[in-house]
C-alpha positions as CSV (number, residue, x, y, z in Angstrom):
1,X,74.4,67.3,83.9
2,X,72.6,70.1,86.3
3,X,69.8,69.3,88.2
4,X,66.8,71.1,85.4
5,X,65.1,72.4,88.8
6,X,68.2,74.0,90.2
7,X,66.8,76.7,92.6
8,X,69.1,78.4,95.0
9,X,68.4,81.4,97.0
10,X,71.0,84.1,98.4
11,X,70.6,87.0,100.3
12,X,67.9,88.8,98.1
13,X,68.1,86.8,94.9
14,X,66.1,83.4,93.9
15,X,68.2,82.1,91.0
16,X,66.2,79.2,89.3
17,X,64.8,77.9,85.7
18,X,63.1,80.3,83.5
19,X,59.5,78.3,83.0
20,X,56.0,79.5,81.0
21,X,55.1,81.6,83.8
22,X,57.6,84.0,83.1
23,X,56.1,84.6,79.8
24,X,54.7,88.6,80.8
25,X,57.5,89.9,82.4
26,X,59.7,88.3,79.8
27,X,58.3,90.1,76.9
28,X,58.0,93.1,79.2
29,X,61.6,92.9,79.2
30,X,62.2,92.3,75.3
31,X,59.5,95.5,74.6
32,X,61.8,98.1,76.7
33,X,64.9,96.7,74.7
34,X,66.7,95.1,77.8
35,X,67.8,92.1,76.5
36,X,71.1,91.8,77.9
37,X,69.3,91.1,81.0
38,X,68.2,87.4,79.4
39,X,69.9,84.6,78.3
40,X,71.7,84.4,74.9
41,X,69.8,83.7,72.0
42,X,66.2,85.2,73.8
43,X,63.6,86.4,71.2
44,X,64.0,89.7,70.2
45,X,60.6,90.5,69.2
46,X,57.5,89.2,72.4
47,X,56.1,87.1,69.3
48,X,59.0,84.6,70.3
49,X,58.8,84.4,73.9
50,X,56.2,81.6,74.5
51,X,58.0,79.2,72.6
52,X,61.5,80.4,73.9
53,X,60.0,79.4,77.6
54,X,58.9,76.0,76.5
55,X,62.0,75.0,74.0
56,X,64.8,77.7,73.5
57,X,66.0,78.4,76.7
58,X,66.2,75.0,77.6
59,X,68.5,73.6,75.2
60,X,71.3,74.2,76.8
61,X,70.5,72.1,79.7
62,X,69.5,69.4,77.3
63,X,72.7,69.7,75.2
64,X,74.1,68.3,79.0
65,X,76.2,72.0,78.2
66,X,75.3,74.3,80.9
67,X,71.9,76.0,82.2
68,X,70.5,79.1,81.9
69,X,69.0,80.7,85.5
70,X,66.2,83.8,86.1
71,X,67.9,86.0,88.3
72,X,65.0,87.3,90.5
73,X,64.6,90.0,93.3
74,X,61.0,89.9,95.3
75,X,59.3,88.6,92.3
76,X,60.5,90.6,89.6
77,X,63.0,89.1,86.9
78,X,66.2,91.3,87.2
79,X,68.4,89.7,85.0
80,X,69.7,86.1,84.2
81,X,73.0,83.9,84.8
82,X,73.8,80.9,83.0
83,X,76.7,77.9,83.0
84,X,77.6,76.9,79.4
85,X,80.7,75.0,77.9
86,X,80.4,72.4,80.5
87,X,83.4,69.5,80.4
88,X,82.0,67.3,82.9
89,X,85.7,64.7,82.4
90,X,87.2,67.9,84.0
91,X,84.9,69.4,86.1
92,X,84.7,72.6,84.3
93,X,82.6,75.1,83.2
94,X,82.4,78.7,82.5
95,X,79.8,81.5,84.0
96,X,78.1,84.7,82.2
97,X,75.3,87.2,83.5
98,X,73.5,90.2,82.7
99,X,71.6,92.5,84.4
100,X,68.9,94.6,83.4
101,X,70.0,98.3,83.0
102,X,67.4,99.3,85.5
103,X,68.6,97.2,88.0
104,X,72.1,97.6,88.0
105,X,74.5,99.0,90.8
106,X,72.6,96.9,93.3
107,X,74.9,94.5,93.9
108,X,73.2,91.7,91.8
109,X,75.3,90.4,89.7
110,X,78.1,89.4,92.6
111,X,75.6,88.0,94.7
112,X,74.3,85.6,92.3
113,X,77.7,84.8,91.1
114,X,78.6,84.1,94.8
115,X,75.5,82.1,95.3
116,X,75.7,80.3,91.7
117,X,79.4,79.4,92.5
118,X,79.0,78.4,96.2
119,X,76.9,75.9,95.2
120,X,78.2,74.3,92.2
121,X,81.7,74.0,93.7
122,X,81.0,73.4,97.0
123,X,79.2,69.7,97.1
124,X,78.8,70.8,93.7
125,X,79.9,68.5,90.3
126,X,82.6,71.5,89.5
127,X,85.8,71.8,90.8
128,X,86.7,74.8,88.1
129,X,83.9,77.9,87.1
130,X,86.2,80.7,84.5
131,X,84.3,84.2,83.5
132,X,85.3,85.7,80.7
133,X,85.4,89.3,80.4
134,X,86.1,92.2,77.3
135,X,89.4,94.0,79.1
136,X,87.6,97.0,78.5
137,X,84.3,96.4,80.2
138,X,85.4,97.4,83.7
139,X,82.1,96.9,85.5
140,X,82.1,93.2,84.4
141,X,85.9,92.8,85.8
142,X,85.0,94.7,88.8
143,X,81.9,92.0,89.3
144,X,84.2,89.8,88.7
145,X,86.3,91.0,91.5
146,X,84.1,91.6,94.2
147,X,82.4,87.8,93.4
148,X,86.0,86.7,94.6
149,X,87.1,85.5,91.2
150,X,91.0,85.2,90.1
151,X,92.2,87.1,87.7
152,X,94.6,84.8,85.6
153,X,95.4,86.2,82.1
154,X,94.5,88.3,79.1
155,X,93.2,86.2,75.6
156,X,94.6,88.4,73.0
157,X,91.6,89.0,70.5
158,X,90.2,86.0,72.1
159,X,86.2,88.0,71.8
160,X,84.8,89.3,68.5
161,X,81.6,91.7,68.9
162,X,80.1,94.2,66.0
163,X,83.2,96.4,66.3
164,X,85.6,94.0,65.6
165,X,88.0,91.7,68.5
166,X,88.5,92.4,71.9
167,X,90.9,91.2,74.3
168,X,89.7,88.8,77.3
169,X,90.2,88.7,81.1
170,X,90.2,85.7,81.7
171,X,88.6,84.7,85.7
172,X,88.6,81.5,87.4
173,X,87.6,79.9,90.7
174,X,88.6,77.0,92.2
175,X,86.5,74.7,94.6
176,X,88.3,75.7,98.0
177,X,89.4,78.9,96.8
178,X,88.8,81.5,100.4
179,X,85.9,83.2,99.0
180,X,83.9,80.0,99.3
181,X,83.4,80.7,102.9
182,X,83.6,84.3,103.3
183,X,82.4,85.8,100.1
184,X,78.8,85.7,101.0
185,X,76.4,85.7,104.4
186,X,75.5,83.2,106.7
187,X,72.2,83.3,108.2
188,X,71.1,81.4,111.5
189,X,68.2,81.9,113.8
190,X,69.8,84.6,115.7
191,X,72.8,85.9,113.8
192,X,74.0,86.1,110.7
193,X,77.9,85.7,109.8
194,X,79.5,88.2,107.4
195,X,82.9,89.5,106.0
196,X,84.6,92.4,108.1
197,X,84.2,95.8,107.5
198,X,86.1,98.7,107.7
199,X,83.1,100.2,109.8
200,X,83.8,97.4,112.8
201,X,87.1,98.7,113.8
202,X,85.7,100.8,116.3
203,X,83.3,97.8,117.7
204,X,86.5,95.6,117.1
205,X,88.5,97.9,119.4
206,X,86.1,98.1,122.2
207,X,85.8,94.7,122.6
208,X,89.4,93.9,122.5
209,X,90.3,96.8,124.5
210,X,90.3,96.4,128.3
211,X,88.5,92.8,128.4
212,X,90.4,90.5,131.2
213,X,88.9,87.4,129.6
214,X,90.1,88.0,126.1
215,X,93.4,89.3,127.5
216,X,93.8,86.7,129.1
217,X,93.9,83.9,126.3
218,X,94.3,85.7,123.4
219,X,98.2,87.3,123.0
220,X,97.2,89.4,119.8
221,X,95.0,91.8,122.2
222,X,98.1,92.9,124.1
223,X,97.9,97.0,123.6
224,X,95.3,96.7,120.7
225,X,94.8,100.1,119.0
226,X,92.8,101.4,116.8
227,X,95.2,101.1,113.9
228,X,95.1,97.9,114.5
229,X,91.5,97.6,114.5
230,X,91.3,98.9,111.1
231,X,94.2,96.9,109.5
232,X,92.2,93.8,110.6
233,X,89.0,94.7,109.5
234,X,90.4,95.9,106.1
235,X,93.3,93.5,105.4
236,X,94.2,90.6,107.8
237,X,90.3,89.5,107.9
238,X,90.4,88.8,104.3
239,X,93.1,87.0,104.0
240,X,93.5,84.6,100.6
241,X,92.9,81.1,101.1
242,X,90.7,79.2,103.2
243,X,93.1,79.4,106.1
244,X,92.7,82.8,107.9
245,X,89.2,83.3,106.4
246,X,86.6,85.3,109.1
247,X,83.2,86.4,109.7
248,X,82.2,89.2,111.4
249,X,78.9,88.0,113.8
250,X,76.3,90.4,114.0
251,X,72.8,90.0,115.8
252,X,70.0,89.8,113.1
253,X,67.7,91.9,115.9
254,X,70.5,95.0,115.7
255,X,73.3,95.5,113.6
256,X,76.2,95.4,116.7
257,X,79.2,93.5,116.2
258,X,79.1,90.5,118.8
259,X,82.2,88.6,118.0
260,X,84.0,86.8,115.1
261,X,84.3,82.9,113.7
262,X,87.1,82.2,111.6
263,X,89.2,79.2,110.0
264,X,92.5,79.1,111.7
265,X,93.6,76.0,109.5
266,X,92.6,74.4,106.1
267,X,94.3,70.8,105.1
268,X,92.2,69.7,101.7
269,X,94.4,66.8,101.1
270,X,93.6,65.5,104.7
271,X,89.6,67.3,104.7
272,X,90.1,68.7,107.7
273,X,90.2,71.9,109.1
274,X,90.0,74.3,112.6
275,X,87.9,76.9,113.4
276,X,88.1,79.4,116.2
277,X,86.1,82.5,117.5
278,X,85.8,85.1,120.1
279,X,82.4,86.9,121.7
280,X,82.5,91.0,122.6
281,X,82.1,91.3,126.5
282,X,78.6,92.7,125.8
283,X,77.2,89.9,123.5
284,X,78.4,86.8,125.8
285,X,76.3,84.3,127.3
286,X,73.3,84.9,124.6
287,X,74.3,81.9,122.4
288,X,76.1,83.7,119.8
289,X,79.5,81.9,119.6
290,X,77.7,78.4,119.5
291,X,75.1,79.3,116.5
292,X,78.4,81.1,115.1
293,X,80.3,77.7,115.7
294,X,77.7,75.2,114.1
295,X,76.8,78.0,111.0
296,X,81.1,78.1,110.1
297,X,81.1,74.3,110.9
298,X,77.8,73.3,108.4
299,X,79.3,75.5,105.5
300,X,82.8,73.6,105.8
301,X,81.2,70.3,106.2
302,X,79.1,71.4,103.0
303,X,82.4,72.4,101.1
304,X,83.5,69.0,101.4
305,X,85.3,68.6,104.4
306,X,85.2,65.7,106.5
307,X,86.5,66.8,109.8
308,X,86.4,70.4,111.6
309,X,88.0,70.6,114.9
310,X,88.5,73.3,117.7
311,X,91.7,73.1,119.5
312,X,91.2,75.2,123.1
313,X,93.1,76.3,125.7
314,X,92.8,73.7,128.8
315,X,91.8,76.5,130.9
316,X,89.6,78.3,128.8
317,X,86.2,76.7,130.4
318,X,83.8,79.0,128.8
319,X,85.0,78.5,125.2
320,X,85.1,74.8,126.4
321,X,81.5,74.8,127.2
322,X,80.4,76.6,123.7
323,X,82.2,73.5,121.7
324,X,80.5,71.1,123.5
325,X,77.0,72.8,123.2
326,X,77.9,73.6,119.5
327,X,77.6,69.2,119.1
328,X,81.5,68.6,119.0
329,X,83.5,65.7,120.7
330,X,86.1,65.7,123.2
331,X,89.0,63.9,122.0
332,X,92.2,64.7,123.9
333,X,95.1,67.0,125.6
334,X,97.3,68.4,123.1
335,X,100.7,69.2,124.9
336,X,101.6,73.1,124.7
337,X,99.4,73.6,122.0
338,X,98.4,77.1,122.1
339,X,100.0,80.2,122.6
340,X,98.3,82.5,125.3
341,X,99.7,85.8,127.1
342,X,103.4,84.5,128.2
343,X,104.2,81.2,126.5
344,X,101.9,78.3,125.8
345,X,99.3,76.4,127.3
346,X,98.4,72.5,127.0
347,X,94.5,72.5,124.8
348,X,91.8,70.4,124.3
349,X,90.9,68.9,121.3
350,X,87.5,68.5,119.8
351,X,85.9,67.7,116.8
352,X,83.2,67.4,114.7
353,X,82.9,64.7,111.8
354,X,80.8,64.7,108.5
355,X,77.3,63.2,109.4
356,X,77.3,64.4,112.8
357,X,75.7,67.6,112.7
């Protein structure tokens, strides 16, 4: 069963319980006609909505079928998302939302789906959340989409509304599918992690571009263009899967790419995984890489590894020096482990394990 005080904050959203002090903007939102913006089976007339608070929209959770979720933004009630159909012998369960029309084309409905599904999969009871969609309602697919779900199939008549059936999308995401650890923001003290954009190939190229330290280790930067630049930011950087997931790092002070922090490696039958990153010229020595380092690591950790290493280049002191202050381990010399500009180089293992950070 879900916790009954499930609170989780994203970005800009709070997504928790709907409780008696919602009662005013709740039949604020049943007067203007927005229902689609509450849970099914909300009053439809503000006569209803005090005893909704305290009973209906809490059966669900009682059922042990699901919870229903306020989706709020500064204060306001924007809409609502909810787990139903629960199989807790499986793991399973599917996801619906709704946004107020007023509020819609902000980006809402994704982010709460990212936060909803990031926690409930992650150290989470679910291993499985499907959305269902009608395969004409393209803003729910594209939701859909850009919350990182799969598209799997089309139900055939599967959906029945006033005019008659409608075919279904059917969506589903798996617990260590990649947009667990890219499909949403990290925030730390300093920095916050983020996907790539196509607006950081220019940033990308500069600090690629003409840097002896990156030159020196990384073999990729050889003649880096900006076609390159772009194709990363666009394509590569978003790669499916856990392995080759990245985040952009970006100051929270200024909006200047400083570097990236990606997952090189994902093994989910062994719970481990490696991480690696790399700091613009401008942004080094400020303590980015390291908050970058321990953000990445405390979001796999919280996905259910149990081991996230950094395997580095015995030369490379300064990225040496960032794992270490990070909190990882030394462990050992991994014979010719890494390519670097004209062959391979012998690397240093570290590590970090679960309950050590």
């Amino acid at each position: 069963m879900f916790d009954e005080r499930l609170t989780i904050a994203t970005e800009r959203l709070v997504l928790r319980p709907f409780g008696p002090g919602d009662a005013a903007q709740v039949r604020e939102i049943v007067k203007e006609g927005e229902q689609v913006g509450l849970p099914p089976g909300a009053p439809g007339h503000a006569i209803g909505v005090a005893a909704w608070l305290s009973q209906g929209v809490h059966e669900l959770w009682r059922s042990g079928q699901g919870i229903h979720l306020a989706m709020e933004a500064g204060g306001v009630i924007v809409g609502a998302i909810s787990l139903f159909k629960a199989q807790w012998a499986a793991a399973i369960a599917e996801v619906g939302y709704g946004v107020r029309p007023s509020y819609r084309g902000r980006g809402y409905a994704p982010e709460a789906l990212r936060g909803l599904t990031d926690r409930v999969l992650g150290p989470g009871p679910l291993r499985r959340v499907e959305l269902r969609a009608n395969l004409d309602n393209t803003a729910s697919i594209r939701v859909a989409e850009k919350a990182g779900f799969i598209r799997e199939g089309v139900l055939r008549g599967a959906g029945f509304e006033d005019d008659g059936p409608h075919d279904l999308v059917v969506f589903g995401l798996l617990r260590g599918d990649g947009r667990t650890v890219v499909g949403r923001r990290l925030g730390g003290e300093h920095i916050v992690l983020r996907p790539f954009d196509r607006r950081d190939a220019f940033d990308v190229l500069a600090a690629v571009r003409d840097d002896p330290e990156i030159a020196r280790w990384m073999p990729w930067a050889a003649d880096y263009t900006l076609e390159r630049a772009v194709e990363w930011c666009t394509r590569h950087a978003h790669a499916p899967g856990l392995s080759g997931a990245n985040f952009a790092i970006e100051p929270r002070d200024g909006g200047r790419f400083a570097g990236a922090v990606g997952v090189h490696r994902a093994d989910r039958e062994r719970g481990d995984v490696e991480v690696g990153y790399w700091i613009s010229p401008w942004a080094r020595r400020r303590g980015y890489a390291v908050e970058a380092t321990r953000l990445v690591t405390a979001h796999l950790l919280d996905l259910g590894f149990d081991r996230v290493q950094l395997v580095i280049a015995t030369g490379n002191h300064a990225s040496q020096a960032v794992a270490k202050r990070a909190g990882f381990a030394q462990e050992g010399i991994l014979r010719q482990a890494v390519p670097v500009p004209g062959g391979r180089s012998d690397a240093v293992m570290f590590s970090v394990l679960r309950g050590e950070m």
